[in-house]
N, C-alpha and C positions, 0 to 999 in steps of 0.2 A: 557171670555176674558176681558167682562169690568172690575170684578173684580181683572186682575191681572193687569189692567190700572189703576184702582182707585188706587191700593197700590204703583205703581210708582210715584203717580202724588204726593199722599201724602210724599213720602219719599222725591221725589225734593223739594217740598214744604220747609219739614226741614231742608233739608238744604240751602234752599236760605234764611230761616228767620234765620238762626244763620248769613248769610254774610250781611243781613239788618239789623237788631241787633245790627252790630259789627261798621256800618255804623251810624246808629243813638245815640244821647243824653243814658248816663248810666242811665238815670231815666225810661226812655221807657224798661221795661224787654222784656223778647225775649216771653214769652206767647201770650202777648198782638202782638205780630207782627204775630206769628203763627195765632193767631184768627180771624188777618186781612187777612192772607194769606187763610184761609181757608173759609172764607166769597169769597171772589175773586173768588175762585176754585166753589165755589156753581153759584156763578151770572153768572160766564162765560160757566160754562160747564155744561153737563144735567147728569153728575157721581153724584152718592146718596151712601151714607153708610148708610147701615139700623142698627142701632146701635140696638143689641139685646145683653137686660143688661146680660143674663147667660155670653155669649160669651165675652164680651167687659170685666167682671169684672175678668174672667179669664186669658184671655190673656193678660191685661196691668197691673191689680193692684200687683198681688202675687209677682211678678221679683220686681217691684219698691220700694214695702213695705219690701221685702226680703232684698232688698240692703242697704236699710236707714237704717233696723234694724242690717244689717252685719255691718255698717260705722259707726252707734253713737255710739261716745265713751260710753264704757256700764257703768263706772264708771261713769260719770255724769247722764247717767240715773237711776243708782240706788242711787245715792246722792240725787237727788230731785225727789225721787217715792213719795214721798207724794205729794208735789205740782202739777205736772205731772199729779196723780192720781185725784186730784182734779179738773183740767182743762178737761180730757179726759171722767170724768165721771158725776161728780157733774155739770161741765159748762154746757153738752150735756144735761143732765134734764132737768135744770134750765132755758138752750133756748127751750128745748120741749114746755115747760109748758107755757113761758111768750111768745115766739114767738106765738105759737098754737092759744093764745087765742088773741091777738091783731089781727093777719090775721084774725082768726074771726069775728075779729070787725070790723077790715077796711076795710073787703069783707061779709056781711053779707050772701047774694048769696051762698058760700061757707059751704058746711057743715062742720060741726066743728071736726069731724074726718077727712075728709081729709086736712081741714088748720093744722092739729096736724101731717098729714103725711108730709106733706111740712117743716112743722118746725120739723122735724125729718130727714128730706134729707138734708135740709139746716144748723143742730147744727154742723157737723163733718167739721173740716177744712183739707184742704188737704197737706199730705204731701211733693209730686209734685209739688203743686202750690207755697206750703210756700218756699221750698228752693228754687224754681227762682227767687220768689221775693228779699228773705233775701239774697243771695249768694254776693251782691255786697253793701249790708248797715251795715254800723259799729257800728253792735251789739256786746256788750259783748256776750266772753264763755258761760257764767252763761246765759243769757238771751236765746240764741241760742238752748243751749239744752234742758229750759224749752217750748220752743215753738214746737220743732220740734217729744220734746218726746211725748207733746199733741196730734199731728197728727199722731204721729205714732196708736196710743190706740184709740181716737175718734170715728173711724169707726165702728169699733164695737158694740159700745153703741146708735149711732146714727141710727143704722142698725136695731136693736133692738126695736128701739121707732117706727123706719119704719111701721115694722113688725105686733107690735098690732096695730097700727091706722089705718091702711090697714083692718086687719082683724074685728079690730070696726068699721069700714067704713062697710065691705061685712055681717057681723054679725046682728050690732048693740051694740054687748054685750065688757067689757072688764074687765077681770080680774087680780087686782095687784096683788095676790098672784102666780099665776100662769106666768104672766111676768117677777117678781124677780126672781122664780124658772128658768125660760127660762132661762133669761140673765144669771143667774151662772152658768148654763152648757154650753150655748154659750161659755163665757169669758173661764171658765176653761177647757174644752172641746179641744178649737182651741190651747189656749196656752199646752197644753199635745199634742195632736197630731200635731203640728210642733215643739217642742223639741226632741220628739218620734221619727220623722219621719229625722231628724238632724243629732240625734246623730247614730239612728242605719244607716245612710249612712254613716257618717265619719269615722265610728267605721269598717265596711265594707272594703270603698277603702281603707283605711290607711294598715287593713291586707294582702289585694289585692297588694297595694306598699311594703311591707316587703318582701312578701314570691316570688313573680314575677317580681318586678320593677314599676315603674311609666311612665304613659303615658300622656304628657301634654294637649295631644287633647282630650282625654277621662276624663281628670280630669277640668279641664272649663267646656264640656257638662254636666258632673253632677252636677257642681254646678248651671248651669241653667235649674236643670232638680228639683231640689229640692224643690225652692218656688213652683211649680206647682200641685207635688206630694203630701207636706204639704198643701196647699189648698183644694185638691179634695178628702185626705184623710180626714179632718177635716169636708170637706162638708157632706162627704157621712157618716161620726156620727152625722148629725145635728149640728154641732156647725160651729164658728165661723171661714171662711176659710184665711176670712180677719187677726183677731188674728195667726193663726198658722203659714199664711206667718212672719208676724214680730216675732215672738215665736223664727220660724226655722231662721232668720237672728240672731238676737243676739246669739243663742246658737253656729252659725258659728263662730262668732267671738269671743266664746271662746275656739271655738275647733282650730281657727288659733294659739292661744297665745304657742300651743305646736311646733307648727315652723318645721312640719313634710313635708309639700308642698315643692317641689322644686322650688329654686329661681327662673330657668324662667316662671314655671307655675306660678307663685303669679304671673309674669310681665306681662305675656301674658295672665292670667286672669282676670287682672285690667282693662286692656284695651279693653277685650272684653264686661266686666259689665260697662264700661265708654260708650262705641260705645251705648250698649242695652238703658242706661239709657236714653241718649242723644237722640239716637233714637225714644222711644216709650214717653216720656214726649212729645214731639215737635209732635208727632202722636195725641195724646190726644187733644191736643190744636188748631191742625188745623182739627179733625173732630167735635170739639165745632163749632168752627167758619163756617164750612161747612155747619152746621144743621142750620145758623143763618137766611139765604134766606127762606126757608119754615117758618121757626119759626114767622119772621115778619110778611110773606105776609099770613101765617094765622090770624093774631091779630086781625080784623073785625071781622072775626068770633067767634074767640076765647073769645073776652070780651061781645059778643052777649050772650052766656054761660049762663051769670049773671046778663042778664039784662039792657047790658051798651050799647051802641050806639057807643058811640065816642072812638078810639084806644086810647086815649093820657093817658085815665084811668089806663091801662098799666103801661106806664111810671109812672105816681105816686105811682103806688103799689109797682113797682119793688125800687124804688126810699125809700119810706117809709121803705118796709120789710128790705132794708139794714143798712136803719138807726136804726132801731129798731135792729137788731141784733148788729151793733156798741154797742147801749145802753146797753142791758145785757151783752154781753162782758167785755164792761167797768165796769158795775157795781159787776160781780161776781169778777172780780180780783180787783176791790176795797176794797169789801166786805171778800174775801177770805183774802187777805194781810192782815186786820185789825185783821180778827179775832182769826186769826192763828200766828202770829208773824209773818209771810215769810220777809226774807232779802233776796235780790237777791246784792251777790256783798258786802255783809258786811253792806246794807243799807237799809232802808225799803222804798220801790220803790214810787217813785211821781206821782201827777199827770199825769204829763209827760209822764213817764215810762209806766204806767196804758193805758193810750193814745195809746201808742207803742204796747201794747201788744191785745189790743183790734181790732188795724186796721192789726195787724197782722193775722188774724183770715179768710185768704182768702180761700173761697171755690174753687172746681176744678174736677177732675174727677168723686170723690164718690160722688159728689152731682150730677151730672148728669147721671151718672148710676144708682143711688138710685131710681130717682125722675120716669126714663125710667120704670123701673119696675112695676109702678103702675099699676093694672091691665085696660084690657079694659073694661071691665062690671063688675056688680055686680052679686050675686049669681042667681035671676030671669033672666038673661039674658038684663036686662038694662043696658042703658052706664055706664062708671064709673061715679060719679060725678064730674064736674070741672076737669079732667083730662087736658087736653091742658092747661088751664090756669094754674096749676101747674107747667106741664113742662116752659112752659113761664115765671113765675116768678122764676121758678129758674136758668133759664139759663141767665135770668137779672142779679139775684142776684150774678151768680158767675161772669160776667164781670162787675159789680159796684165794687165788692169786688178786684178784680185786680185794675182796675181803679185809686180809692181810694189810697191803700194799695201801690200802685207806684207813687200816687204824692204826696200823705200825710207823708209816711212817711219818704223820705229825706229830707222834710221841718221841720219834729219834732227830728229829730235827727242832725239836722245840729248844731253845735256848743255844744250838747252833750257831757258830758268829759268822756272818757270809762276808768273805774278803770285798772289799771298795772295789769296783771298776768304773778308774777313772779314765780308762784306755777311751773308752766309748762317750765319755764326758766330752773328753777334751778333741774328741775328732770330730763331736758333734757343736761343738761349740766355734771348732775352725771352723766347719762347712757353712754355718749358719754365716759369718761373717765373710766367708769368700763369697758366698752367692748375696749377701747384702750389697759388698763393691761392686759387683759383677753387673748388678742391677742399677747403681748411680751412673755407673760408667755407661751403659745399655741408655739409660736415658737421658744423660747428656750429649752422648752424639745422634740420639732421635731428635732431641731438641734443638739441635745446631742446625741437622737435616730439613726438619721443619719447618725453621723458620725461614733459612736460606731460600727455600723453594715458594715460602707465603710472601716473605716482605715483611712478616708482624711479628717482628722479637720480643717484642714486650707480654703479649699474651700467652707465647711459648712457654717463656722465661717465668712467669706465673704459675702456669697448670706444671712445668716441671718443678718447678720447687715444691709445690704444694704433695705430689707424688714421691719427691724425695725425702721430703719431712721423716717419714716413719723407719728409711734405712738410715739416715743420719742420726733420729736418735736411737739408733738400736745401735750405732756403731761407736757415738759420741757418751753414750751414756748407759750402759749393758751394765755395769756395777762389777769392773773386772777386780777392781781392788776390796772388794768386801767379802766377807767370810761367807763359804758355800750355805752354809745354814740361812744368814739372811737371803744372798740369791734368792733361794730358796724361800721362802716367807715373800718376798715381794713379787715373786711369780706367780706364788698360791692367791694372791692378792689382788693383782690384776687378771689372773686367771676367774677371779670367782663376778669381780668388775662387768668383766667384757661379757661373760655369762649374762649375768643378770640384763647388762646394755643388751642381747640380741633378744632375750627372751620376754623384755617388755618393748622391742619393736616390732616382736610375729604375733605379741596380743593384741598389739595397736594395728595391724593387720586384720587379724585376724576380726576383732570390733567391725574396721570399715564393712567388712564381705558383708558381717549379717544386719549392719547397718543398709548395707547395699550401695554404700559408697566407693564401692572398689569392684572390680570383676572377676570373676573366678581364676578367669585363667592369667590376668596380670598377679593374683594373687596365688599363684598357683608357682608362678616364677619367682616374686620375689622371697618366698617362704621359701623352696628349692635353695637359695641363695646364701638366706638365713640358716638354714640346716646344712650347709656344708662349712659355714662359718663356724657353727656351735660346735661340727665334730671335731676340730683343730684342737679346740678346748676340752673336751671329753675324754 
């Protein structure tokens, strides 16, 4: 029973920090609110979630990475697979090795395999966390999907470095021949069993929809049945379950581009990966925050570990480690830009920019589940090393890293000039206008067909005009020779129009029901009807 208390208390939770959220400054994100809701939920009440990293890393990361990987545009991810490549792989070393050895130093205490595990929980940024942050700061395109395809990949590599220093921790011993070997059957491994695991399910229902029909409740639960089965299949070959969730997202999103899903299931399946996502991020963040009342009022003890006395030591480690991770950050994409040629935007990025892309680097779920995993003992049956102080410095480091990353960086983007992209103007502007022909052309050979088979041209020739009206003047009269700004201005215009037009026809609805002039469920349709209209416009 508590635990089906604990799960309601967390679900109110989320949704009372999206209406505090919504209540506070745009610079406050809504994690940071979850993390205080979820501190509250610990102080006040005696609910515990025991975060057991198998479980936790199953049930929230596979759906989340599945869906970032279904939604990034896959052309910008394969535009910048190199840079991408270099942030998600190269960066993740490069903080292994420089984080590793500095916590070494500013925690001598610390054995130097487990500060190497730490800076291997800590190199991987998270997906989850970056899009709360970013979803409301005016990033470039360009910028956006170099950060977020980062996150997508890092886990993996980050997971990895986890993995030997843990076992050079329980050992002593570590071998790099034998790691690179790991890691490419990791990386290749996950990515083949969640494309595997994808395509032979789309390739499945799709025959399933041909030969018997389609069902919209049954085709949403597969696609939430997917990232889970691409994970556990991927696990149970040793590899990477993390990779085959995003593997098995992107390969969706080219198995959508065949346009075989029926229109309301794409509707009604948005909506239920919008609720999921919304849901289990906001979950994530308030059992961070939940964990934060133990975590403290252990820290006496905890910095005792190593020697120290005083809690505030703490604070400066936590405080340090994130500064030192800013540092390499900044300096591998300093260092990577120069030596590579990268132009983000047609420009080679500034300090500035450099800046931006460093404090973007906010850690989140994987680094708390990574860090949980550490074992309790070593192979003799001794404690782990430093374990608590681990989990403590990193549970610092993922709330300095929010922290930070929400007041830094709308102060280094304010006054930012973000480059025009007209790429995506003008490709959306073609498509607009091929599928307007596409559709004159579609009904005048329906109407030909029609008529020919009725005998009655004239009432064909009627209802098809009357249907072509809205592509002919979208095509006759789009406003292609006026300046973008007006465009613009007469869109907002007739956008605010059509608005208003639906939303005094669901009041005039809505009237009849309680009049009783209408029926529930006629009125039930044609509101449905109404509300997919008005989202076009929204």
């Amino acid at each position: 029973m508590n635990t089906v208390s604990l799960v309601l208390i967390l679900l109110l939770a989320v949704v009372v920090s999206a209406a505090v959220a919504r209540m506070l400054p745009a610079a406050i994100p809504r994690p940071l609110v979850q993390i205080a809701l979820g501190a509250a939920i610990g102080l006040a009440t005696d609910y515990r979630a025991v975060l057991h990293p198998d479980v936790f890393f199953l049930l929230f990361l596979p759906p989340l990475l599945f869906l970032d990987g279904w939604r990034m545009p896959r052309e910008d991810l394969f535009r910048d697979r190199s840079a991408i490549l270099g942030l998600a792989f190269g960066l993740v070393f490069f903080t292994v090795l420089g984080a590793g050895v500095f916590i070494h130093w500013l925690i001598p205490a610390m054995p130097q395999a487990v500060a190497f595990a730490l800076a291997a929980v800590l190199s991987p940024t998270d997906a989850t966390a970056v899009s709360a942050i970013l979803r409301r700061m005016p990033l470039s395109r360009r910028t956006m999907s170099l950060i977020q395809g980062e996150s997508l990949l890092n886990d993996a590599s980050g997971l990895v470095c986890l993995r030997f220093a843990v076992a050079a921790a329980l050992t002593g011993g570590f071998s790099l021949g034998d790691a690179a070997l790991e890691f490419v059957w990791l990386a290749a491994g996950g990515i083949a069993a969640g494309l595997a695991v994808a395509w032979a399910i789309v390739i499945a229902k799709e025959w399933v929809g041909r030969h018997f029909g389609e069902d919209s409740g049954s085709q949403i639960l597969i696609s939430l049945l997917i990232p889970f089965l691409a994970y556990l299949a991927a696990e149970r070959l040793g590899a990477s379950g993390i990779l085959a969730a995003v593997a098995a997202g992107i390969a969706m999103s080219f198995a959508e581009t065949g346009g075989r899903a029926q229109p309301t299931t794409r509707l009604h399946r948005r909506t239920v990966w919008d609720a999921l996502q919304f849901t289990a991020n906001g979950i994530i963040f308030v059992l961070l925050g939940e964990q934060l009342p133990d975590i403290l009022a252990s820290a006496p003890r905890t910095v005792a570990t190593v020697g120290q006395e005083n809690p505030w030591w703490l604070a400066w480690w936590v405080l340090a480690i994130s500064a030192g991770l800013l540092t390499l950050r900044f300096a591998w994409s300093w260092g990577y830009v120069r030596l590579t040629g990268l132009t983000v935007d047609g420009v080679l990025p500034t300090v500035r920019m450099n800046a931006v892309m460093a404090l973007a680097g906010v850690r989140g779920a994987v680094t708390l589940a990574g860090v949980l995993t550490l074992p309790m003992t070593l192979g003799d049956g001794q404690p782990f090393p430093a374990r608590d102080l681990a989990i403590f410095l990193a549970t610092g480091a993922i709330i300095v890293s929010l922290l930070v990353a929400s007041l830094a960086l709308p102060l280094l983007l304010r006054g930012m000039p973000l480059p025009a992209d007209h790429t995506h103007d003008a490709e959306e502007a073609a498509a607009r206008r091929a599928a307007a022909e596409a559709a004159l052309t579609e009904i005048d050979g329906m109407r030909h067909r029609l008529a020919h088979a009725s005998g009655d041209g004239d009432l064909h020739v009627t209802i098809a005009a009357r249907v072509m009206e809205p592509y002919r003047h979208f095509l006759d009269g789009d406003g292609r020779d006026l300046p973008a700004s007006e465009k613009q201005r007469m869109a907002e215009i007739e956008r605010q129009m059509r608005l208003a037009a639906i939303r005094a026809e669901r009041g005039e609805i809505f009237r009849r029901v309680r009049s009783r002039q209408l029926g529930s469920e006629t009125a039930r349709r044609l509101i449905g009807e109404l509300d997919l209209a008005e989202a076009r416009y929204l």
